[in-house]
C-alpha positions as CSV (number, residue, x, y, z in Angstrom):
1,X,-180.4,57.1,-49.3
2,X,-182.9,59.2,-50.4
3,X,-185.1,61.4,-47.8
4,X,-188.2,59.2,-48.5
5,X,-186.3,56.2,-47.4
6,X,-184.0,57.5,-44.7
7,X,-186.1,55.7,-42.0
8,X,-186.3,52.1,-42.9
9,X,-186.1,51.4,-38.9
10,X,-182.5,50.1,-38.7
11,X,-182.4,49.1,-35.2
12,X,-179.3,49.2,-33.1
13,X,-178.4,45.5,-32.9
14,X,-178.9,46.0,-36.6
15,X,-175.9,48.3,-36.7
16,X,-174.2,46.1,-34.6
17,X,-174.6,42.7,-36.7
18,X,-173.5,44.8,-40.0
19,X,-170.4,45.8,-38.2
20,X,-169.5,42.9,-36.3
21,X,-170.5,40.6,-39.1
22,X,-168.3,42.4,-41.6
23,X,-165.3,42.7,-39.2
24,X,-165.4,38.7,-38.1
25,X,-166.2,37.4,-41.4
26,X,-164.6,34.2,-42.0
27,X,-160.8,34.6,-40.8
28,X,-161.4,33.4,-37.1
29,X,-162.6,30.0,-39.3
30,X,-159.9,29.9,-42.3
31,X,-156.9,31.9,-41.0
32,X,-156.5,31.6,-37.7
33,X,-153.4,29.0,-37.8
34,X,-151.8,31.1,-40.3
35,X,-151.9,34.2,-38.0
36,X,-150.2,31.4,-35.0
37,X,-147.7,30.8,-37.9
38,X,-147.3,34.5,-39.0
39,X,-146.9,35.8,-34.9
40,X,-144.9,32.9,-33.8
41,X,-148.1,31.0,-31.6
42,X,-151.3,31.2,-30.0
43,X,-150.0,33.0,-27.3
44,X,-148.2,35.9,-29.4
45,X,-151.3,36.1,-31.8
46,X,-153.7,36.9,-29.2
47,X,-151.4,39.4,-27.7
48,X,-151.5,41.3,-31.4
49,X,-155.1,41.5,-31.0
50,X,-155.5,42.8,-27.5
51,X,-152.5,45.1,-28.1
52,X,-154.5,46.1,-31.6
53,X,-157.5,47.2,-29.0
54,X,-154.9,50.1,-27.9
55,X,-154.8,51.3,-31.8
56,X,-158.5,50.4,-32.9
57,X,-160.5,51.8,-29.5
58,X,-159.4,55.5,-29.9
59,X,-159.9,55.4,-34.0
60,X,-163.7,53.8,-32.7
61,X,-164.5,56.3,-30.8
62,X,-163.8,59.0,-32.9
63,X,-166.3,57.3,-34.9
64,X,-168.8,57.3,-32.4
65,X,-168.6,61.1,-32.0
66,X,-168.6,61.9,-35.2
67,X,-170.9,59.4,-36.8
68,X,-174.6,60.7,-34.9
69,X,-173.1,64.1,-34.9
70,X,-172.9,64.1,-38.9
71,X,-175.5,61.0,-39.6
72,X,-174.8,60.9,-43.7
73,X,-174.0,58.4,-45.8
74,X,-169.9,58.7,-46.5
75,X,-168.7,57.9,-43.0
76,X,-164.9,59.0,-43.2
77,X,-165.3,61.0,-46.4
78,X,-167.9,63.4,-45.3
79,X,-166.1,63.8,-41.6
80,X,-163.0,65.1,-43.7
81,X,-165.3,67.4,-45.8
82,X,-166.5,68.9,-42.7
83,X,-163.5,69.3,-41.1
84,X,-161.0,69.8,-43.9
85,X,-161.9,70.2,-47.8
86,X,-162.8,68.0,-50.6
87,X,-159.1,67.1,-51.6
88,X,-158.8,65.7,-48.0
89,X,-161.7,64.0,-47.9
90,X,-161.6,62.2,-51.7
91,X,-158.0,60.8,-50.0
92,X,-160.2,59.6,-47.2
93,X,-163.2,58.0,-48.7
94,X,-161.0,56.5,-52.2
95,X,-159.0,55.0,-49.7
96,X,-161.9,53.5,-47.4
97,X,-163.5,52.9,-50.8
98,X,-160.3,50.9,-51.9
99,X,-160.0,49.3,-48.8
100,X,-163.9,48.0,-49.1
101,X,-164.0,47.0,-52.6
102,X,-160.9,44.8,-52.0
103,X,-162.7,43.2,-49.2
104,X,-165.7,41.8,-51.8
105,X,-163.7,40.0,-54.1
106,X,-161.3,38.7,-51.5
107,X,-164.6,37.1,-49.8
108,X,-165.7,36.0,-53.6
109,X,-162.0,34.1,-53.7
110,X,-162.8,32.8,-50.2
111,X,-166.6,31.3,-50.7
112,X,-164.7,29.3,-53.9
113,X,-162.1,28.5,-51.9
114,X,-163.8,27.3,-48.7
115,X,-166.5,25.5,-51.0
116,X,-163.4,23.4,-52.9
117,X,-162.4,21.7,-49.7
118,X,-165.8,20.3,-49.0
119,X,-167.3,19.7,-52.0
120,X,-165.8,16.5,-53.3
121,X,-164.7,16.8,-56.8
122,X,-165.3,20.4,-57.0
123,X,-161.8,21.6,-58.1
124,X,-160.9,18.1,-59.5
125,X,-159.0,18.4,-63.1
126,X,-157.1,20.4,-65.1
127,X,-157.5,24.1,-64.2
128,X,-158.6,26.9,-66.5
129,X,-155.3,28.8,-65.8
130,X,-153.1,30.0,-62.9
131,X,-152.9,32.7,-61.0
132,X,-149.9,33.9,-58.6
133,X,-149.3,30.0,-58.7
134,X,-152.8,28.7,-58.4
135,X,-155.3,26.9,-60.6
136,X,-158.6,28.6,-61.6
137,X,-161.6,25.9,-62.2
138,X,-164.9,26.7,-64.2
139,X,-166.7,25.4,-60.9
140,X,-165.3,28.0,-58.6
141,X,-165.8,30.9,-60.9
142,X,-169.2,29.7,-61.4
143,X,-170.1,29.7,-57.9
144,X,-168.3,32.8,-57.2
145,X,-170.3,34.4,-59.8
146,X,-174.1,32.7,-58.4
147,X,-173.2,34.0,-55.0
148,X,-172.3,37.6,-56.3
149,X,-175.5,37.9,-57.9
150,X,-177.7,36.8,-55.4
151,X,-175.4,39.0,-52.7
152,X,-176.6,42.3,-55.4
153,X,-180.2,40.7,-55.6
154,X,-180.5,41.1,-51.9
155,X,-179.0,44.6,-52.0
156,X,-181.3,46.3,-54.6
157,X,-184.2,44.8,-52.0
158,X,-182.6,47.8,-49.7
159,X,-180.6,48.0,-46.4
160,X,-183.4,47.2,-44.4
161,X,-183.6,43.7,-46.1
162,X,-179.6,43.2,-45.9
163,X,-179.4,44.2,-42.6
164,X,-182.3,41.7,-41.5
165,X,-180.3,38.3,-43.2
166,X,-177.1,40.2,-41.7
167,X,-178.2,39.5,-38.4
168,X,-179.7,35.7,-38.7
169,X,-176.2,35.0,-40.3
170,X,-174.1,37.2,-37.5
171,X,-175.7,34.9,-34.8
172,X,-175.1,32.0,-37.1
173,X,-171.4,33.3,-36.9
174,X,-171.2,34.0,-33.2
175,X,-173.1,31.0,-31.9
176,X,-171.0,28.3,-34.0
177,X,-167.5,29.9,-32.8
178,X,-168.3,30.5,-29.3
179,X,-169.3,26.6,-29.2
180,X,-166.0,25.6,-30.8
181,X,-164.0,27.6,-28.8
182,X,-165.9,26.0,-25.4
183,X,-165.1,22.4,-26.7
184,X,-162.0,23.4,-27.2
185,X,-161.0,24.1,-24.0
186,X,-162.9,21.5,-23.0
187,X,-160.5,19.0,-25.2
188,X,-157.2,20.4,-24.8
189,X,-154.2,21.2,-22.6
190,X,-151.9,24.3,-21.6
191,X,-148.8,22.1,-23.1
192,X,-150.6,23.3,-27.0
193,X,-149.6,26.2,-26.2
194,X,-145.7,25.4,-26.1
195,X,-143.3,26.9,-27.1
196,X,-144.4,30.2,-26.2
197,X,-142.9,31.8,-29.0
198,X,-141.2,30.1,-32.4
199,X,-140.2,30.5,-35.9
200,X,-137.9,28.4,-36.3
201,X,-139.5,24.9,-36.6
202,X,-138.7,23.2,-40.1
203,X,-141.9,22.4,-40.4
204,X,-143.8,25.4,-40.9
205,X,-140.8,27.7,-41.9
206,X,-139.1,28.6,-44.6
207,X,-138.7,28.9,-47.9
208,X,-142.1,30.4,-49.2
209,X,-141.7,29.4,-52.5
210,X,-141.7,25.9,-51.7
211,X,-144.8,26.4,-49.8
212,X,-143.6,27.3,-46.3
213,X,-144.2,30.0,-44.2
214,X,-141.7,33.0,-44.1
215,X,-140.1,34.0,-40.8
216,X,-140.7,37.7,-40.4
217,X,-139.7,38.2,-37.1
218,X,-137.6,36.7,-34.4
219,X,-138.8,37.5,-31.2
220,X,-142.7,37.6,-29.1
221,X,-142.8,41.2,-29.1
222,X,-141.9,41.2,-33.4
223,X,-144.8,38.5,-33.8
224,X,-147.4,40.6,-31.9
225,X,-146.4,43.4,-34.3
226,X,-146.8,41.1,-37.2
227,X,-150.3,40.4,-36.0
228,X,-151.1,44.4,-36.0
229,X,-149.6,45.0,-39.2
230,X,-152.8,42.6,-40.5
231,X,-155.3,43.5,-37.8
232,X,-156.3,46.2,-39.8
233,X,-157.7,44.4,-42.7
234,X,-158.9,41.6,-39.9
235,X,-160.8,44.9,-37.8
236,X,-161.9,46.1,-40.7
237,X,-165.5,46.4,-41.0
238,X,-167.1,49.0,-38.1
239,X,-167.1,51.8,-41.2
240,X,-170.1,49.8,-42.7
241,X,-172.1,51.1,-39.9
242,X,-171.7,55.1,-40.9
243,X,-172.7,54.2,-44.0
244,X,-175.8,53.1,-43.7
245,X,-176.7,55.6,-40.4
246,X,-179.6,57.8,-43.1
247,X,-181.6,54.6,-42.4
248,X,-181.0,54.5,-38.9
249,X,-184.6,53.8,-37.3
250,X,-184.3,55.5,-33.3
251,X,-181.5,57.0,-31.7
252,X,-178.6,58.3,-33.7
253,X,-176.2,58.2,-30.6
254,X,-176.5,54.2,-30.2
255,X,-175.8,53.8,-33.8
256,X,-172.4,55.3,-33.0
257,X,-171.7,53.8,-30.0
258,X,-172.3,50.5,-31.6
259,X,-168.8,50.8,-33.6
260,X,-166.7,51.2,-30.7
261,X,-168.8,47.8,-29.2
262,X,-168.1,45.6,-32.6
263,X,-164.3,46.9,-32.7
264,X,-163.6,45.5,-29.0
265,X,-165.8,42.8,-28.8
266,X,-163.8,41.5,-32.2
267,X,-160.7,42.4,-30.7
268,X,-161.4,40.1,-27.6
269,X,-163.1,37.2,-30.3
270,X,-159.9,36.9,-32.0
271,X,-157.8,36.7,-29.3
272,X,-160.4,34.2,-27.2
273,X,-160.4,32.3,-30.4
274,X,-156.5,31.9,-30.6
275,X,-156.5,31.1,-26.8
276,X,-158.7,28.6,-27.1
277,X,-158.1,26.7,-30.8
278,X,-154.2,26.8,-29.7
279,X,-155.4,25.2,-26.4
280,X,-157.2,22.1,-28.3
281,X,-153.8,21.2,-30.8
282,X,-150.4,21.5,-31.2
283,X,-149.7,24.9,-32.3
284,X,-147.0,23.9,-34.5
285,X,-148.9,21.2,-36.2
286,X,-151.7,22.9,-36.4
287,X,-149.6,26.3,-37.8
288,X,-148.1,24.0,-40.2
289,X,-149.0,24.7,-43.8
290,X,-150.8,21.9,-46.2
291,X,-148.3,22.4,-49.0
292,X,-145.3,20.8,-47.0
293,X,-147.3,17.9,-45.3
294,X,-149.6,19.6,-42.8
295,X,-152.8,18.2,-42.2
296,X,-155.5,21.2,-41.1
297,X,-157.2,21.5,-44.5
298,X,-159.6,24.4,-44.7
299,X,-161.7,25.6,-42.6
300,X,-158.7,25.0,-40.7
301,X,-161.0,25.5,-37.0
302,X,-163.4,23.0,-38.5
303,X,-160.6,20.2,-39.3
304,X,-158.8,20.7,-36.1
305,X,-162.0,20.0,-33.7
306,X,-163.1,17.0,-36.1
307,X,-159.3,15.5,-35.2
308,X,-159.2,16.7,-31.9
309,X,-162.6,15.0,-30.7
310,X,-162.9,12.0,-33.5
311,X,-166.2,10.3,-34.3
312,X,-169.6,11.9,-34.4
313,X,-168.6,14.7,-31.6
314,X,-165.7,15.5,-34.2
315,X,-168.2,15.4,-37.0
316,X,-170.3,17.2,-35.4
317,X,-167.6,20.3,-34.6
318,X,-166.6,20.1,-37.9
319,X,-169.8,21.0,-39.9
320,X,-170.8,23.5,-36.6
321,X,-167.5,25.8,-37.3
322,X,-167.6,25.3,-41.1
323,X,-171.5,26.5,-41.2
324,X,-170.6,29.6,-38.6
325,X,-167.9,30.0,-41.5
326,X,-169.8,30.2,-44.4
327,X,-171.9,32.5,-42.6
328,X,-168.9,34.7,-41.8
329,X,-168.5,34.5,-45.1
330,X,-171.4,35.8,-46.2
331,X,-171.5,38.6,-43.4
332,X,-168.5,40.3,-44.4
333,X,-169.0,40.0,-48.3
334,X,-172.7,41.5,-47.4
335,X,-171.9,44.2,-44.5
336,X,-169.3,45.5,-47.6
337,X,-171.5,45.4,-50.5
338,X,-174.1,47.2,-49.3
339,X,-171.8,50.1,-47.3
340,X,-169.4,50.6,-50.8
341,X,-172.2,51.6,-52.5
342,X,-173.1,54.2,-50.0
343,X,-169.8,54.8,-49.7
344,X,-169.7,55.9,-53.3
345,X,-173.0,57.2,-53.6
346,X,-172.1,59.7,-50.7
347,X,-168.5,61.0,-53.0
348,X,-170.5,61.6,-55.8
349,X,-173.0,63.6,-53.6
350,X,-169.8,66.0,-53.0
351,X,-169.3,65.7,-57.0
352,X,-165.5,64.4,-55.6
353,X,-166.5,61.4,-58.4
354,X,-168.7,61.3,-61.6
355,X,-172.7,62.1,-59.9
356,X,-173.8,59.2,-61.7
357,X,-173.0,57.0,-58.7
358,X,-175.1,59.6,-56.6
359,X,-178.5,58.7,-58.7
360,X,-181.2,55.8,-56.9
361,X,-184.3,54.5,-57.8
362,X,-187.5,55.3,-56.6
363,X,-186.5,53.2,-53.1
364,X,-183.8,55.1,-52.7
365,X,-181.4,52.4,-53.7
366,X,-177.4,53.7,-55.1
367,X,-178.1,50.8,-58.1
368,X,-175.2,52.5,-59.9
369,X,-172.9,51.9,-56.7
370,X,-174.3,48.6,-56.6
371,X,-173.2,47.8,-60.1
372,X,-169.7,48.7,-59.6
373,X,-170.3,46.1,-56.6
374,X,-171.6,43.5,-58.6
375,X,-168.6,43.8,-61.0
376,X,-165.9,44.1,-58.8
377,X,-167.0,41.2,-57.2
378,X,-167.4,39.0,-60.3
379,X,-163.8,39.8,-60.7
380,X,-162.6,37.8,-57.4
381,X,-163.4,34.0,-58.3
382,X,-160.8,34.5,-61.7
383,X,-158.5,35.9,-59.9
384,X,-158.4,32.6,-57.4
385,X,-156.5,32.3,-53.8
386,X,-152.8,33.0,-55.0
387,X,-153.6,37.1,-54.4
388,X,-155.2,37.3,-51.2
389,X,-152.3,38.1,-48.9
390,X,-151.2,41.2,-51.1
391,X,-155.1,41.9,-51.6
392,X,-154.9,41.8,-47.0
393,X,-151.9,44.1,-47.2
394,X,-153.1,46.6,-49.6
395,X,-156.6,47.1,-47.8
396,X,-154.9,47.5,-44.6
397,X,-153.1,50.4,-45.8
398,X,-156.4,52.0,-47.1
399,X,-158.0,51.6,-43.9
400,X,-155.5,53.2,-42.0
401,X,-154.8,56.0,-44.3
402,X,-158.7,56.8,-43.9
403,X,-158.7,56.3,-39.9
404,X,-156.4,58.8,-39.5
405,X,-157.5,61.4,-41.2
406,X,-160.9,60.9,-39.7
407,X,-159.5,60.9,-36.4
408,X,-158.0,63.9,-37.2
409,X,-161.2,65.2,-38.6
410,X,-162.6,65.0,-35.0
411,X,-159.6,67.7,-33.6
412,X,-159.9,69.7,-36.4
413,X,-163.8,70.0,-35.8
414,X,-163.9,70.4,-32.0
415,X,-162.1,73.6,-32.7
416,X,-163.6,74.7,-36.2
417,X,-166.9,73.6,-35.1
418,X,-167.3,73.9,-31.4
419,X,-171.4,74.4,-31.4
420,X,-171.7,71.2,-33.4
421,X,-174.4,69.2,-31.9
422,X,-172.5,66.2,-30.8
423,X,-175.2,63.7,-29.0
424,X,-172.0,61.4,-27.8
425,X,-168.5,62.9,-27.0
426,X,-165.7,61.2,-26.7
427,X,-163.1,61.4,-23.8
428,X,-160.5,63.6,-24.1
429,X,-162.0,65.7,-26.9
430,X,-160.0,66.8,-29.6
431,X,-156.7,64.8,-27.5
432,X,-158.3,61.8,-27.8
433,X,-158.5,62.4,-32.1
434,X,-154.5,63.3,-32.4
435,X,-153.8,59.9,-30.1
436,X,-155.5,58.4,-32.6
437,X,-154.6,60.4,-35.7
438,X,-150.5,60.4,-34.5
439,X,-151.2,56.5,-34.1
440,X,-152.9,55.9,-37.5
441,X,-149.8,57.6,-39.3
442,X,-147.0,55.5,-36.9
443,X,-148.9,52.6,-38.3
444,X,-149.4,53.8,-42.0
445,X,-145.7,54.4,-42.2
446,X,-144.2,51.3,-40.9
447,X,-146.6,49.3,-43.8
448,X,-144.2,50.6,-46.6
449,X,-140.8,50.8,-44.7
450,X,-139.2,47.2,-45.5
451,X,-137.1,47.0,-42.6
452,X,-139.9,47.1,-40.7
453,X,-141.8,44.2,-38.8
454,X,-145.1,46.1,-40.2
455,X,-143.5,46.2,-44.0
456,X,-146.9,44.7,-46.5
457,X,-144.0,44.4,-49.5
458,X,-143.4,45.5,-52.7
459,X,-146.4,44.5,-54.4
460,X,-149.0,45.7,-52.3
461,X,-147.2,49.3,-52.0
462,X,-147.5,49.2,-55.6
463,X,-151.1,48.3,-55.5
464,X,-152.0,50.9,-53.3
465,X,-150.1,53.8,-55.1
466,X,-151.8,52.3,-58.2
467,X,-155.5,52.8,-56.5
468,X,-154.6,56.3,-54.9
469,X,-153.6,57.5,-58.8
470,X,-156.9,55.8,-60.2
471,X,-158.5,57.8,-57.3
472,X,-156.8,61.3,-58.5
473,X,-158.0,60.5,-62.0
474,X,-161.3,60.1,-61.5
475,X,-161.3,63.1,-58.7
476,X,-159.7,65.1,-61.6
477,X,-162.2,63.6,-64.6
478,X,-164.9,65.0,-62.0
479,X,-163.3,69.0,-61.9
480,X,-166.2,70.0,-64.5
481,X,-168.9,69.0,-62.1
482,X,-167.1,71.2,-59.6
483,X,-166.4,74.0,-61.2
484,X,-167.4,77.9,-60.3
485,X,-168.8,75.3,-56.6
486,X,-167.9,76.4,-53.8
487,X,-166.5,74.4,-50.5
488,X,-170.0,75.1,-48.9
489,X,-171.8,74.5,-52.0
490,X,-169.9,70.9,-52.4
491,X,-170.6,70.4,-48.6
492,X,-174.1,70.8,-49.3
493,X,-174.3,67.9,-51.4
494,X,-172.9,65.7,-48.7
495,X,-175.1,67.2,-45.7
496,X,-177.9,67.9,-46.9
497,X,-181.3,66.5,-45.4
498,X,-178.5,66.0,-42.4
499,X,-180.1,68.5,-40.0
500,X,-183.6,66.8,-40.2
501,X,-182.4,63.1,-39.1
502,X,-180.6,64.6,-36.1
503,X,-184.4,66.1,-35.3
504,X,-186.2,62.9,-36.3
C-alpha cells in the first residue's frame, strides 16, 4: 500500500485470522470424506497431514525470517528479487499469483455449490449448459456473481476493514468445527475407523466415469502420499499474510511468526478433524460418493453429525458445521482477494508486469489488482463444480514451485546479505532454507511424473504450463518498462519505503 496507509494497525491475531482463515476455508466442511476416500481412511488421511507438517514447517519458517526482515507487499516475489533477479522472482510471484487467483473462483464454484444443497429448489430444472459433466443454473451464477461483488466492495474499503470481518468469520470457522469434532467423539466408536486402510470396497471405488472414486494407490503409506500431493492446495493460504505486512500495525517479527503458527495449527485441524469425523461414521459409508448411492450430501461434516445424532441435536450439528462452513468459505475467498491484489500490485512495483496494477487511490487501495479480482472471480460460478479437482492440482503445483524458490531465497540471502537486519531467524540458517528448498523441488517433480503416487494428470500439467507461458508473455510485453533499469533500480520499486517500516 501506499506510505500514507502502511499503518492501518493490523494487529497480530489479525495476521493470523487472514492466514488461518484462507488456509482452512471450507475443505475440513465439504471435502473431508473425499480425502478418506482419496488416502484409503481416516486413519491414512490424518497421517498425510501430520506427515505434510514435515514439508510445510521448514517452507513456514523461511517465511518467518524473511517476511519482517523484507516487510513489502510481494511476499515470495520480492524475497526472490532480493536474493536472485527479476527473472527468478516473476517465476516466483506468477506462480504464487496463479496459485491464488485459482483459489477465488474455486471458492466462487464452492459458495454455488454449497448454497444448491440447502437451498431447496435452487438448482432445480434444466441447466444453462454443462461443464466437465455438470449443469450450470442461472441461480448459481447469479449468486456467485452477488457474493463476488460484495467480497470486492469490502476490499476497496481497505485491508484494515477485510481483515476485521476476516476475523469474526475465522472464529465463526473455528468455533463451529471444534464443536463438531467434540460431538463427534462424543457419538462415535474406534470400530469407524476400520479397515485401517482400503481401496478396494465396491462401493466407493472404481470406475470414475461412472461416478466412483479412482484407486490411486494400494497401500497406507501410497494414501498418505496421496494426501500430500493435495495438502498443498489444502495449506495454502499463510502467503496472504506477507502480503498485507506494509499495514502491519506493531511488531513486524509477530507478523512472521504468525505464518509458521496458522501452517501447524492447520496441519493438526485437518488431521483432528479426520480423527474425529471418521470416529462418528463408517468411513466407508461416509467416503462413499453421492453419484453411486451414497448418502453424505454436502457439506458432507454437516450431513454426517445430523444422521449420526438424529432429531434436534442432529439438527442442531447440522446447521452449526454448515454455518462454520460458509464462513470458511468466505475466509478463504476473502484472505485471497485481498492478498492477489497485493500480490500483483507488488510485480508491477518491480515493472516484472504492466505498472498499471502498481497504481492506488488516494487510500492506498491496488483498485486495478482488485479488478482483475473481481473478474477472475465472476469467471468461477460458469465454470460450475466439474473443474475443481484439476483447478486443486494445478494450484498446488504453483504453490510449491514458489515455496521453493523462496526457501531458497533465504540461503542465497544469508550469504549474499549477511548484515540484513533479520528481527527473527530461523534454526539452522541458510540449512534450514535448502531442507526446504531440496523438499519443495522432490515435491514439485513428483506432481508431473505419472507413475507417481503424487502425479496431478494431464490436464492440470497442461494448465499450469499454460499459466507459466501467459506469465512469460506478460513479463516479456512489460521489457519496455524495464529497459536501460537496472537490477538495483528494479529492486527499488519493490523495497522502497521498506527501511522506514522496519524503524516504525
Amino acid at each position: 500500500m501506499s506510505n500514507q496507509g502502511e499503518k492501518k494497525g493490523v494487529s497480530a491475531i489479525d495476521f493470523f485470522c487472514i492466514g488461518f482463515g484462507a488456509i482452512v476455508g471450507v475443505g475440513w466442511a465439504v471435502s473431508i470424506n473425499n480425502w478418506m476416500s482419496g488416502s484409503g481412511g481416516p486413519i491414512p488421511a490424518g497421517l498425510g497431514y501430520i506427515a505434510a507438517l514435515i514439508m510445510m514447517v521448514p517452507i513456514a519458517l523461511c517465511y518467518c525470517e524473511l517476511v519482517p526482515a523484507l516487510p513489502v507487499a510481494g511476499g515470495g516475489m520480492a524475497f526472490a528479487f532480493r536474493a536472485f533477479n527479476d527473472k527468478v522472482a516473476v517465476i516466483s510471484g506468477w506462480a504464487a499469483f496463479g496459485g491464488f487467483v485459482s483459489i477465488i473462483p474455486w471458492e466462487a464454484i464452492q459458495i454455488t455449490d454449497v448454497l444448491g444443497y440447502l437451498i431447496p429448489g435452487l438448482t432445480d430444472g434444466e441447466p444453462l449448459y454443462y461443464v466437465a459433466g455438470t449443469g450450470i443454473h442461472l441461480t448459481t451464477i447469479i449468486i456467485g456473481v452477488i457474493c463476488s461483488f460484495l467480497l470486492f466492495a469490502l476490499n476497496m474499503r481497505g485491508l484494515a476493514a477485510a481483515a476485521g470481518v476476516q476475523k469474526i468469520l475465522c472464529f465463526i470457522l473455528m468455533g463451529s468445527a471444534v464443536v463438531g469434532a467434540v460431538a463427534s467423539l462424543l457419538h462415535g466408536s474406534p470400530e469407524h475407523w476400520q479397515p485401517l486402510y482400503d481401496t478396494s470396497n465396491p462401493m466407493i471405488y472404481g470406475d470414475p466415469s461412472q461416478g466412483y472414486v479412482e484407486a490411486t494407490n494400494s497401500s497406507m503409506f501410497g494414501g498418505i502420499l496421496a494426501i500430500m500431493s493435495s495438502a498443498p492446495f489444502f495449506l495454502a493460504g499463510f502467503e496472504t499474510i506477507p502480503q498485507g505486512v506494509e499495514e502491519a500495525g506493531g511488531d513486524i517479527k509477530s507478523v512472521g511468526k504468525t505464518v509458521v503458527l496458522s501452517v501447524t495449527l492447520a496441519c493438526v485441524f485437518y488431521a483432528f478433524l479426520l480423527f474425529s469425523f471418521g470416529f462418528a461414521w463408517d468411513w466407508q459409508e461416509f467416503a462413499q460418493p453421492t453419484a453411486v448411492g451414497g448418502i453424505m450430501t454436502n457439506p458432507a461434516a454437516a450431513t454426517m453429525l445430523r444422521l449420526s445424532y438424529g432429531g434436534a441435536a442432529g439438527e442442531f450439528f447440522y446447521w452449526l458445521i454448515t454455518i462454520g462452513a460458509i464462513a470458511g468459505l468466505f475466509t478463504t475467498w476473502n484472505g485471497f482477494f485481498m492478498s492477489s491484489a497485493m500480490l500483483l500490485m507488488g510485480m508491477s512495483r518491480g515493472l516484472l508486469m504492466p505498472k498499471i496494477f502498481a497504481k492506488q487511490n488516494k487510500n492506498g487501495i491496488p483498485v486495478p489488482g482488485l479488478i482483475v479480482c473481481l473478474g477472475l472471480s465472476l469467471i468461477g460460478p460458469f465454470l460450475g463444480a466439474g473443474l475443481i479437482g484439476d483447478i486443486t492440482s494445478f494450484s498446488g503445483a504453483a504453490f510449491v514451485l514458489s515455496w521453493g524458490l523462496t526457501s531458497y531465497s533465504l540461503a542465497f540471502l544469508r550469504k549474499k546479505e549477511p548484515n540484513l537486519e533479520r528481527p527473527y531467524k530461523v534454526p539452522g540458517g541458510a540449512a534450514m532454507g535448502w531442507f526446504a528448498g531440496i523438499v519443495s523441488t522432490v515435491v514439485f517433480i513428483l506432481l508431473f511424473i505419472p507413475a507417481s503416487p503424487m502425479y496431478m494428470k494431464s490436464t492440470a500439467c497442461i494448465m499450469f504450463v499454460g499459466w507459466m507461458i501467459i506469465g512469460l508473455i506478460l513479463y516479456l510485453a512489460a521489457s519496455g518498462q524495464r529497459r536501460g533499469k537496472s537490477q538495483t533500480e528494479l529492486k527499488e520499486g519493490v523495497f522502497h519505503g521498506m527501511e522506514e517500516r522496519k524503524q516504525a
